[in-house]
Residue, then its C-alpha position, 0 to 999 in steps of 0.5 A: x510491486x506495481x507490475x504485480x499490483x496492476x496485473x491484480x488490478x486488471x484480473x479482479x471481479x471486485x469494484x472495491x479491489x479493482x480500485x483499491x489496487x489502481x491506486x495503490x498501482x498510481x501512488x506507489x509508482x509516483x512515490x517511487x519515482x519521486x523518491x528515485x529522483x530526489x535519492x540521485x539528486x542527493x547522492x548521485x545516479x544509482x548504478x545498479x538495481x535489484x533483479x526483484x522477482x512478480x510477488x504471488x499470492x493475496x495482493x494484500x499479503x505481498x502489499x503488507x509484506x512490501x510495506x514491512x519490507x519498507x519499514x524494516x529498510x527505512x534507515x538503508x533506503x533515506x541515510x537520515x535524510x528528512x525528505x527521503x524518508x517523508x517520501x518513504x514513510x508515505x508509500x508505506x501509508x498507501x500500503x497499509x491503506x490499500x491492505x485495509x481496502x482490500x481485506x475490510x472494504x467489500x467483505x462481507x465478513x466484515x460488516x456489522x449488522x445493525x443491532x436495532x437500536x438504528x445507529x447501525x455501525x456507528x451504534x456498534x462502534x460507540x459500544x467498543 
């Protein structure tokens, strides 16, 4: 994911994307790192790790997917332990936040006109 997310990152001609991407590229390469250490201090060196193919694609489908890909796994990937799955739990977050950027922020078919009542999208919003 974050080979794909980068390379999105860097061929995007979209400001919101570019920085969605960097930081989804920066969390979950973080989070995986300190997942992977806190995983082998608790269980010992993983031995072996999954040939994973580049996703293609809309980044923000393969983001979602790696997220339900997380959700899914959850009890697999932390074995009960609180402290794994806090850390899990959290890459899952940036992966529904950057889902949000991309497909919400800088969109213009997301965004509300004002209804002239000069409250704009918070006037829309307090209609809901």
């Amino acid at each position: 994911a974050r080979t794909a997310a980068h390379m999105a990152h860097c061929h995007t001609d979209s400001d919101a994307q570019h920085k969605a991407l960097n930081d989804c590229d920066d969390a979950v390469v973080g989070g995986t790192d300190e997942g992977g250490e806190c995983y082998q201090g608790l269980f010992g060196i993983i031995g072996e790790y999954p040939t994973i193919a580049v996703p293609q694609g809309k980044p923000a489908d393969w983001i979602d997917s790696l997220r339900q890909w997380l959700k899914k796994n959850r009890d697999a990937c932390c074995q009960g332990e609180t402290l794994l799955e806090n850390l899990h739990d959290n890459i899952q977050a940036v992966c529904a936040q950057t889902v949000y950027k991309l497909r919400c922020l800088d969109n213009p078919t997301m965004k509300s006109e004002p209804d002239g009542d000069d409250m704009g999208v918070m006037g829309s919003m307090m209609k809901w």
